[in-house]
Backbone as CSV, one residue per row, in Angstrom:
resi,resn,N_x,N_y,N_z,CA_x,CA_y,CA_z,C_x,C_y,C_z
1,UNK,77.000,20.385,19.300,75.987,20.611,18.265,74.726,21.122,18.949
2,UNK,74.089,21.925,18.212,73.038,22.726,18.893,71.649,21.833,18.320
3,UNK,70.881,21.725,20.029,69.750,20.527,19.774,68.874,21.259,18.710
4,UNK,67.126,20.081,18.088,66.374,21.082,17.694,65.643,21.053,19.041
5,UNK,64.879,22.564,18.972,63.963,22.885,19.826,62.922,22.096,19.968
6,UNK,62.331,22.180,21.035,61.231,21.043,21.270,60.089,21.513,21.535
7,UNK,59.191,21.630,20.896,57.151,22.215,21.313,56.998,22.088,22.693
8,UNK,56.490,23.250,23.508,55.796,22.916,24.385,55.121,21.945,24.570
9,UNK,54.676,20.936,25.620,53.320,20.218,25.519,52.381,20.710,25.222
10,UNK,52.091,22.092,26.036,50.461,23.101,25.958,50.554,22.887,24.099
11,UNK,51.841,23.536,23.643,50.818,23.738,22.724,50.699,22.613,21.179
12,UNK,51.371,21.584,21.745,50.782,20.011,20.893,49.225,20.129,21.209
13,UNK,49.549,20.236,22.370,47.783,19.709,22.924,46.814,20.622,22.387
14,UNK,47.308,21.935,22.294,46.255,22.800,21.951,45.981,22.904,20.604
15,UNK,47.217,22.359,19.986,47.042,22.383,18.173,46.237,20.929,17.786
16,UNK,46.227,19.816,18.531,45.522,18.579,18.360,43.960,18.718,18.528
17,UNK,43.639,19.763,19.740,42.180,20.223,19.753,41.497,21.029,18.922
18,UNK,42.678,21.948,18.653,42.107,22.609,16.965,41.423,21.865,16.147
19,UNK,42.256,20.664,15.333,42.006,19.697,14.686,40.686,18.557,14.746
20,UNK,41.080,18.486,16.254,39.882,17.613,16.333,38.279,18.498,16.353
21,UNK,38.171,20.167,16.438,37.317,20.618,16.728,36.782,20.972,15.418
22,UNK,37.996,21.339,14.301,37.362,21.737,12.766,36.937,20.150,12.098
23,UNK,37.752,19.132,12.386,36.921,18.244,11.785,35.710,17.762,12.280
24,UNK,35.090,17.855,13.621,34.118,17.709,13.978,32.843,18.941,13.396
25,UNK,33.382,19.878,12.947,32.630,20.959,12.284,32.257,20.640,11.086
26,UNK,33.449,20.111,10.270,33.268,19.900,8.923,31.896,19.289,9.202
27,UNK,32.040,17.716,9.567,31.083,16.797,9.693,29.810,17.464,9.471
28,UNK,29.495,17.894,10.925,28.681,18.378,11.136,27.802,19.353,9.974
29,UNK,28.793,20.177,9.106,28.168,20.883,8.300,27.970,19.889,6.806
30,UNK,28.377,18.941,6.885,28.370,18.120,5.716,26.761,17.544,6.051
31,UNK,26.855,17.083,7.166,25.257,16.597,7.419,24.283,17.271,7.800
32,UNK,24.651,18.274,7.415,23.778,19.737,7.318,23.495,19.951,6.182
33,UNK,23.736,19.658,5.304,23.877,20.369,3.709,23.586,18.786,3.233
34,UNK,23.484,17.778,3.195,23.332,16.636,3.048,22.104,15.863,3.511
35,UNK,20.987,15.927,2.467,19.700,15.463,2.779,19.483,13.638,3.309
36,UNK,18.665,13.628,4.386,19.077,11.941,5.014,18.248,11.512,3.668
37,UNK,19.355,10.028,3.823,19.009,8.832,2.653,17.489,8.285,3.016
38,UNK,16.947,7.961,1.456,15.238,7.781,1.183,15.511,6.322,0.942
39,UNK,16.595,5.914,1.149,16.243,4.099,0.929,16.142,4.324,0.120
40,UNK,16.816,4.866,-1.142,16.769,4.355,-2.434,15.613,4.933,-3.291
41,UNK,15.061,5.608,-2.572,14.007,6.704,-3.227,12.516,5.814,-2.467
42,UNK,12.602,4.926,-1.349,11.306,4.043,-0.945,10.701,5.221,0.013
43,UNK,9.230,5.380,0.122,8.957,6.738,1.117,7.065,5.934,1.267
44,UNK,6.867,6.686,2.316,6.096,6.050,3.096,4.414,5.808,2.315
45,UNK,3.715,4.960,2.383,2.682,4.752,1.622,1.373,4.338,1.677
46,UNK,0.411,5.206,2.939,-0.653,4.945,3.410,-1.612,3.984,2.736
47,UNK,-2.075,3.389,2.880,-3.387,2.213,2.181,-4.405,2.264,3.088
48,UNK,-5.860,2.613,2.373,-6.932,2.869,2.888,-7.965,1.691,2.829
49,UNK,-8.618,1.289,3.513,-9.360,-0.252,3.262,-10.821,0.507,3.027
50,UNK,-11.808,-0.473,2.587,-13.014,-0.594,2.853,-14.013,-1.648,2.629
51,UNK,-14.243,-2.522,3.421,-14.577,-4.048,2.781,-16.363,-4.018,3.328
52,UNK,-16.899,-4.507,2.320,-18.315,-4.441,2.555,-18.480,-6.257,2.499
53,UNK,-19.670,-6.249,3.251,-20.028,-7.635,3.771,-21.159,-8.075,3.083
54,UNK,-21.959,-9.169,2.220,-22.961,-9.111,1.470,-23.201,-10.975,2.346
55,UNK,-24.204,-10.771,2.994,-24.620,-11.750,3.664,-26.255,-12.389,2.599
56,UNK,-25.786,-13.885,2.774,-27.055,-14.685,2.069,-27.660,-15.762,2.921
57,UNK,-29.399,-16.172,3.116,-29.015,-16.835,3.313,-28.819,-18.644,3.274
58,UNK,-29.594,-19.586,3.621,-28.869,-20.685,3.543,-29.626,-21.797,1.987
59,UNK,-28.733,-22.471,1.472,-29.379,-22.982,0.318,-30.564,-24.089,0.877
60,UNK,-31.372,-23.998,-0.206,-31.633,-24.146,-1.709,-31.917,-22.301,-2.303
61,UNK,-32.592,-21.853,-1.569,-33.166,-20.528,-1.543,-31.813,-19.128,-1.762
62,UNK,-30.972,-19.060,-0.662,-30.062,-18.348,-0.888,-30.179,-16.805,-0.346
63,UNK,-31.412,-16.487,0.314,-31.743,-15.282,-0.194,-30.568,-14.032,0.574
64,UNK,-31.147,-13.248,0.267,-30.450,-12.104,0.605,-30.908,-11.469,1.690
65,UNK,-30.130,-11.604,2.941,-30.112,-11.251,4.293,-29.607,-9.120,4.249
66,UNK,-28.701,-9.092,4.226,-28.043,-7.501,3.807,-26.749,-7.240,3.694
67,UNK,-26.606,-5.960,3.400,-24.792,-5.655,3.459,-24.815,-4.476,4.614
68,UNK,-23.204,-4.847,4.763,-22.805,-3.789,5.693,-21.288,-3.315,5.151
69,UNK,-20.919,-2.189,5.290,-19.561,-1.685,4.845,-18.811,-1.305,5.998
70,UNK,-17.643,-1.304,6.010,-16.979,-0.804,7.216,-15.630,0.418,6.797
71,UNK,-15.295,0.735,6.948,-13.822,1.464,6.460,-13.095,2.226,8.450
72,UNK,-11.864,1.654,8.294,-11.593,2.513,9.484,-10.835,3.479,9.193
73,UNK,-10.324,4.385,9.989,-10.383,5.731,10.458,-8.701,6.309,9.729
74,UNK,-8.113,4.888,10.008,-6.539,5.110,9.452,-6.275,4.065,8.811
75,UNK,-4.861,4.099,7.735,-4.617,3.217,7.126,-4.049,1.910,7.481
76,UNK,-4.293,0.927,6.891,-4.140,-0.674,7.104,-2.779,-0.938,6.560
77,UNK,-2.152,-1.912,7.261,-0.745,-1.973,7.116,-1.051,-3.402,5.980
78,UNK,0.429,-3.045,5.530,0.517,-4.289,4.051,1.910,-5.162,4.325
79,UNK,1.535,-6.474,3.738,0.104,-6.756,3.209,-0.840,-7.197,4.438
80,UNK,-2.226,-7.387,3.718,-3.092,-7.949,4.526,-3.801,-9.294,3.659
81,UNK,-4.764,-9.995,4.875,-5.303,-11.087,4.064,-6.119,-11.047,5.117
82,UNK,-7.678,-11.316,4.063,-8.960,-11.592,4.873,-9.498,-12.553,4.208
83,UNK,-10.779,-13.249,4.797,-11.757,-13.663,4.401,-12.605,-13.154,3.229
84,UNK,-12.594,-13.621,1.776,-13.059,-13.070,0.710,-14.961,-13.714,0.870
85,UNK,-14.743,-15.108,1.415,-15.747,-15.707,1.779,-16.097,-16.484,2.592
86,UNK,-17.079,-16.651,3.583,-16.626,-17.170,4.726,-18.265,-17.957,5.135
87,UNK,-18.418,-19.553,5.483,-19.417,-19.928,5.781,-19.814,-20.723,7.448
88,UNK,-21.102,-20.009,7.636,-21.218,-20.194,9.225,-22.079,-20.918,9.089
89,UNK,-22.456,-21.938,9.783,-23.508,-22.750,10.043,-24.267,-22.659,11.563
90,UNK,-25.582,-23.530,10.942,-26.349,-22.923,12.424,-27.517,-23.889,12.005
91,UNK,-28.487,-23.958,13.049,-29.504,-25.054,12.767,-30.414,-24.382,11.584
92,UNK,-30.644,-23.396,11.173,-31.100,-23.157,10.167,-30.449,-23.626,8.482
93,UNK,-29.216,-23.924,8.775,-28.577,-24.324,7.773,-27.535,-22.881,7.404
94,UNK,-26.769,-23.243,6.442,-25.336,-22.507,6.243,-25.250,-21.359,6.068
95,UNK,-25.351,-20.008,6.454,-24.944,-18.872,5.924,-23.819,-18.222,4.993
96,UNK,-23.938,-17.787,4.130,-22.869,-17.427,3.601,-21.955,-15.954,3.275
97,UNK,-21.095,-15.411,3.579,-20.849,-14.373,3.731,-19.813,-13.860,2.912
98,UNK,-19.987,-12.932,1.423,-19.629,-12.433,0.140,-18.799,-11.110,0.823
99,UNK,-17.255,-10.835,0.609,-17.020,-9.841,0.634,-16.382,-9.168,-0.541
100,UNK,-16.393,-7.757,-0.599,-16.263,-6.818,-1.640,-15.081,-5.978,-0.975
101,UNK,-13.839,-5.765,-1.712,-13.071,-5.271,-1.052,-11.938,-3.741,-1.436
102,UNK,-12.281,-2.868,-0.558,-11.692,-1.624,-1.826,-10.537,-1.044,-1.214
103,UNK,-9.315,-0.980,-1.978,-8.066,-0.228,-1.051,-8.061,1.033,-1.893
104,UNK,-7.343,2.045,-1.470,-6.820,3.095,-2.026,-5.469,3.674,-1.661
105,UNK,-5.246,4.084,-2.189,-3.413,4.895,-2.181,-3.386,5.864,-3.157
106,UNK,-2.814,7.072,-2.551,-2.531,8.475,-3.472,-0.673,8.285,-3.479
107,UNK,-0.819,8.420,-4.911,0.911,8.351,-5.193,0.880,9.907,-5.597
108,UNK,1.604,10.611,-5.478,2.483,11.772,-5.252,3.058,11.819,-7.083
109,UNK,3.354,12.863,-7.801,4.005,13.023,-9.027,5.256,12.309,-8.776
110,UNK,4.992,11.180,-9.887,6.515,10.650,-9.752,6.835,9.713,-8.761
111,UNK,6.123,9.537,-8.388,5.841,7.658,-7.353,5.349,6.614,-8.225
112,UNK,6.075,5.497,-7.743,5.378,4.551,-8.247,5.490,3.501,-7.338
113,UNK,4.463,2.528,-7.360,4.445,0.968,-6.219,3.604,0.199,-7.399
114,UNK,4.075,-0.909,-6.608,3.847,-2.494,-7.484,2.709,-3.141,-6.288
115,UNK,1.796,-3.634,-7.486,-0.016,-4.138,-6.842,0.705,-5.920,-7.003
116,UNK,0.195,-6.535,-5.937,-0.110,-8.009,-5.720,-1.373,-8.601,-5.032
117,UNK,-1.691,-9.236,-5.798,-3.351,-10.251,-5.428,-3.200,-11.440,-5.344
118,UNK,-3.587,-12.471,-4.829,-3.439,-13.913,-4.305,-4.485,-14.307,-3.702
119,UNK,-4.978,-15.432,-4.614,-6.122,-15.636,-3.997,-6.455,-17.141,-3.930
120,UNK,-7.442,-18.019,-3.034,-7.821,-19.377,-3.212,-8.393,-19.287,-4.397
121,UNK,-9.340,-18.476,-4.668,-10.383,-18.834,-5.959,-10.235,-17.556,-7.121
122,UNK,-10.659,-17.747,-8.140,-10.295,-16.845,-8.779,-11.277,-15.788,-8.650
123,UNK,-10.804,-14.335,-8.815,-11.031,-13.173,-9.017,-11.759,-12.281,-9.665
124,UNK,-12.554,-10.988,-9.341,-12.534,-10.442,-9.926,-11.979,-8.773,-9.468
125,UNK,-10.664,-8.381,-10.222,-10.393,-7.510,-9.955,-10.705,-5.804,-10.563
126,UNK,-10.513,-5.178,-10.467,-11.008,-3.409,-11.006,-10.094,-2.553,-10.230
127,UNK,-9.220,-1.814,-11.086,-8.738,-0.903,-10.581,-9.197,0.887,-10.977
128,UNK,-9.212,1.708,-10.637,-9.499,2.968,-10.804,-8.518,4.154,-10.171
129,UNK,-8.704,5.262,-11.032,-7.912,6.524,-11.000,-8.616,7.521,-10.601
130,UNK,-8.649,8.772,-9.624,-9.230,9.706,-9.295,-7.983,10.962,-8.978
131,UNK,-8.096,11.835,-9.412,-7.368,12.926,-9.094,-7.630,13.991,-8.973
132,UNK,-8.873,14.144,-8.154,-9.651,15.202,-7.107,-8.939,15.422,-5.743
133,UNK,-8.986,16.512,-6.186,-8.241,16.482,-4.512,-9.086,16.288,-2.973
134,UNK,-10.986,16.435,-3.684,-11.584,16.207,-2.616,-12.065,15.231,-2.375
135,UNK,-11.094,13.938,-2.395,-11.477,12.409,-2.472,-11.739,12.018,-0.907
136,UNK,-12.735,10.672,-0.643,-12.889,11.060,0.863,-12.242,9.326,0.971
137,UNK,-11.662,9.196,1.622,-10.892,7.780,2.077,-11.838,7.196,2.739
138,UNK,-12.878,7.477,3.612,-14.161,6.800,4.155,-15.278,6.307,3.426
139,UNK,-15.318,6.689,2.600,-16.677,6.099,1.632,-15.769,5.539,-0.085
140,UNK,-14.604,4.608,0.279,-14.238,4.403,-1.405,-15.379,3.604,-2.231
141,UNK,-16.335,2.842,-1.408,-17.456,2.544,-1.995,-17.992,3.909,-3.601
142,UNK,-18.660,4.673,-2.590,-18.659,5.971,-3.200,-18.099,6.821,-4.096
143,UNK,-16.920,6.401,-3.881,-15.761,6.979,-4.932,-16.247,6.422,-6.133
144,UNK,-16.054,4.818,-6.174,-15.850,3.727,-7.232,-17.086,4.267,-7.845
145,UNK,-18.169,4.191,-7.194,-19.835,4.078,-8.194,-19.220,5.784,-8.815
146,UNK,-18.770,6.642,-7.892,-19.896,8.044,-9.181,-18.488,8.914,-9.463
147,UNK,-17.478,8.573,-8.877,-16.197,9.831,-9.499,-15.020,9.298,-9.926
148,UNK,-14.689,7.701,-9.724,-13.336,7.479,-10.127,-13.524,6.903,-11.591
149,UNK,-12.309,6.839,-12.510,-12.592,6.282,-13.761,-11.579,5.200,-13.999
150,UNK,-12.200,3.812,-14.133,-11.625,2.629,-14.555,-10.926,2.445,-15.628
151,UNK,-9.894,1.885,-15.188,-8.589,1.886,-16.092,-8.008,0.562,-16.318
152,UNK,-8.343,-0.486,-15.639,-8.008,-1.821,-15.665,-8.683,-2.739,-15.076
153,UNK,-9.227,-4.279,-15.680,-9.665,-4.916,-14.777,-9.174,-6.402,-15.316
154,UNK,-9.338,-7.482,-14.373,-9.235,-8.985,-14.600,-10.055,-9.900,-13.856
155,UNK,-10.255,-10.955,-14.457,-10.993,-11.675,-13.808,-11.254,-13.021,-14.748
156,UNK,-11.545,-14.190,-13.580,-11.203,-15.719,-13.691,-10.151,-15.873,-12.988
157,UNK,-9.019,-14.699,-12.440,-7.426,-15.582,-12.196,-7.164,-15.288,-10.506
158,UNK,-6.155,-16.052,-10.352,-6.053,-16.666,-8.477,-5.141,-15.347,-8.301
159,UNK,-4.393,-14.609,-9.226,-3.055,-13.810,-9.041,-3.515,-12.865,-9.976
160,UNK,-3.397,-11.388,-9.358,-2.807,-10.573,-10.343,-1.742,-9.480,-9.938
161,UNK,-0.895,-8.855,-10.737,0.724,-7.987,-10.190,0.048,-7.198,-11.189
162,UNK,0.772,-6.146,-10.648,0.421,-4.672,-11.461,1.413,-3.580,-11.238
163,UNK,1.542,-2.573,-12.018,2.426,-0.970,-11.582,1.187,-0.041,-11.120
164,UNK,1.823,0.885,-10.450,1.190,2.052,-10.618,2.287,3.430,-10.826
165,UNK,1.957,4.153,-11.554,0.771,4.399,-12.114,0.952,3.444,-13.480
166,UNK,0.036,2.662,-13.643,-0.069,1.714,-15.135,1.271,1.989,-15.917
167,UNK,2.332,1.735,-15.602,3.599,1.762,-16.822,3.667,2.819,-16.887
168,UNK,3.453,3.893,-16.380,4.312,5.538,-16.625,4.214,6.138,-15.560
169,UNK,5.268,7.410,-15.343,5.259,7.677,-14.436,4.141,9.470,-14.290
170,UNK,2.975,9.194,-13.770,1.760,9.890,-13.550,2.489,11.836,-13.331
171,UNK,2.324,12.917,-13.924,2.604,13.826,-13.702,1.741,14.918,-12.619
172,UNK,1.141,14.204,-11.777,0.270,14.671,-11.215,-0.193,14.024,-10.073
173,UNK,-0.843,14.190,-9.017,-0.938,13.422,-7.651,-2.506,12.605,-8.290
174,UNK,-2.250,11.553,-7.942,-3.464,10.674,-8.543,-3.621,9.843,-7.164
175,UNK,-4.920,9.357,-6.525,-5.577,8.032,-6.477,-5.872,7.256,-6.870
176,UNK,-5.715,5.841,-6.686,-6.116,5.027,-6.587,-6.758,3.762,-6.339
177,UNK,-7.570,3.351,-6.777,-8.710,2.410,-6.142,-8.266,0.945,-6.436
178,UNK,-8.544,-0.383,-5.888,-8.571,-1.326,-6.315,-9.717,-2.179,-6.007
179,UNK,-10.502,-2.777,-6.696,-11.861,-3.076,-5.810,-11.921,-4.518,-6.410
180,UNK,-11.316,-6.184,-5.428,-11.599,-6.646,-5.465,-13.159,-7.784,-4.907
181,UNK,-13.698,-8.017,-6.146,-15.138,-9.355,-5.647,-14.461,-10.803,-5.548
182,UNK,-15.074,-11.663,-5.195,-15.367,-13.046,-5.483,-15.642,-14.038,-4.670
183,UNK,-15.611,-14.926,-5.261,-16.120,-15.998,-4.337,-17.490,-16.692,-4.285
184,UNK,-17.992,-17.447,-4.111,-19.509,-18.100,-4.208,-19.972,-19.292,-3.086
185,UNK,-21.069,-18.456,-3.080,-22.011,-19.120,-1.847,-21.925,-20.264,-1.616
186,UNK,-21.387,-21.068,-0.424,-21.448,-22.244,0.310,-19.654,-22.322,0.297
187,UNK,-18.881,-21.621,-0.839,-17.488,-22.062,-0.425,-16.598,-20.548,0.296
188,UNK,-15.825,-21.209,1.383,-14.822,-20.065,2.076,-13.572,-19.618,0.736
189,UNK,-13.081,-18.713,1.179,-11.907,-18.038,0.171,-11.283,-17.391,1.179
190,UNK,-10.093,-16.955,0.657,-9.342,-15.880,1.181,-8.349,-14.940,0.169
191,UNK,-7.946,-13.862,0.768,-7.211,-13.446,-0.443,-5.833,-12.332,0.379
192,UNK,-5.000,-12.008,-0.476,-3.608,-11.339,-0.020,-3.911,-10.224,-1.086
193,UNK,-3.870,-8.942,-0.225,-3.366,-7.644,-1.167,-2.578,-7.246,-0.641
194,UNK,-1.637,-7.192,-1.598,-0.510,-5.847,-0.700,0.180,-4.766,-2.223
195,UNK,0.328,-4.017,-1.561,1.097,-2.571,-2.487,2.101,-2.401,-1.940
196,UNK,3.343,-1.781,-2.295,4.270,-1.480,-1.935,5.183,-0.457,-2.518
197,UNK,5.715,0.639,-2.174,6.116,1.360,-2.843,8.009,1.328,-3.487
198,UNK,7.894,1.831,-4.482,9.039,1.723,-5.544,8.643,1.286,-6.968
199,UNK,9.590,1.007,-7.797,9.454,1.024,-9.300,8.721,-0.526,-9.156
200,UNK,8.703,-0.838,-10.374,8.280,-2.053,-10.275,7.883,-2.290,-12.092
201,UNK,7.980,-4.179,-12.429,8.052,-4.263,-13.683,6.060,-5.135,-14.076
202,UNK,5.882,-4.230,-14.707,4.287,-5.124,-14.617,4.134,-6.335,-15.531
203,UNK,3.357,-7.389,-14.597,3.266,-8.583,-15.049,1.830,-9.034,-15.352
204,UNK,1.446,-10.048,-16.269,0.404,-10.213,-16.769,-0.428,-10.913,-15.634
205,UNK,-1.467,-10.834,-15.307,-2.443,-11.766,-14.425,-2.250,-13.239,-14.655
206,UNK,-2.175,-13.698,-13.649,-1.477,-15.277,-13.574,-3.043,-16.413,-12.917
207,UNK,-3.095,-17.314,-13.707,-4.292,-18.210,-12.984,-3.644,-19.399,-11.856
């Protein structure tokens, strides 16, 4: 009986490298044509600080020593937590030190992130909208008093959660401000802001 013929080795080997060389192509062009994964649509979300300092000083009197503002150069990572109020003592008696605190974030058409506040004492919060494109991240002081326009505020409560943009999704690149006060002379505070980007379901201010 007549055997079957049998393949060279060369050319198994050379037909196995074929194979392994077009599927390594495919790949390759698949993750070429295939945009890398956004986590679910999560994308990166600068936060701009600016906390001003309102110094008093010691009771019965109280008076008013000065302010100072600070803002740095790049954005502050989230969340953060500072001193909302903070008291130093000294032989003159207690100083007390009021801060005012302003973040900002530009969401992009069609972004949205979820606002959280936490605080020892209760609040007063203000949020604002600006959609100039010649907004300056160094002076949000500035912003707040003469170009942004207020859109939400609370106050009395230890907590507040929020959306942005406010329950819809903004058709246009917007800023935003958040400018928390509080706190009162002779007692310390502290407080937690953080933003974060993705959808998010808005909740009522919590005491």
């Amino acid at each position: 009986m007549k055997g079957t013929p049998r393949k060279a080795p060369g050319t198994t080997i050379f037909l196995f490298g074929v194979i392994v060389v077009a599927t390594v192509a495919a790949i390759c062009a698949l993750a070429i044509a295939t945009p890398p994964s956004t986590n679910s649509g999560v994308y990166s979300l600068p936060v701009y600080e600016e906390m001003c300092s309102i110094a008093y000083g010691p009771p019965p009197v109280n008076y008013y020593i000065g302010t100072d503002c600070e803002t740095p150069n790049y954005p502050v990572s989230m969340p953060t937590t500072y001193n909302l109020a903070t008291v130093t003592s000294s032989q003159n008696g207690s100083t007390t030190t009021l801060r005012g605190a302003y973040f900002a974030v530009l969401l992009a058409s069609g972004q949205a992130a979820g606002v959280s506040i936490n605080s020892s004492v209760p609040l007063e919060v203000y949020a604002y909208f600006d959609n100039r494109t010649s907004f300056d991240t160094q002076a949000l002081v500035n912003e707040v008093a003469h170009s942004a326009y207020q859109f939400e505020s609370s106050t009395g409560s230890k907590t507040f959660n929020g959306c942005l943009p406010d329950g819809q999704v903004s058709s246009r690149n917007e800023w935003y401000i958040f400018q928390i006060l509080g706190g009162q002379l002779g007692q310390a505070a502290t407080v937690t802001f953080n933003i974060q980007p993705g959808p998010c379901t808005t909740a009522p201010p919590q005491g």
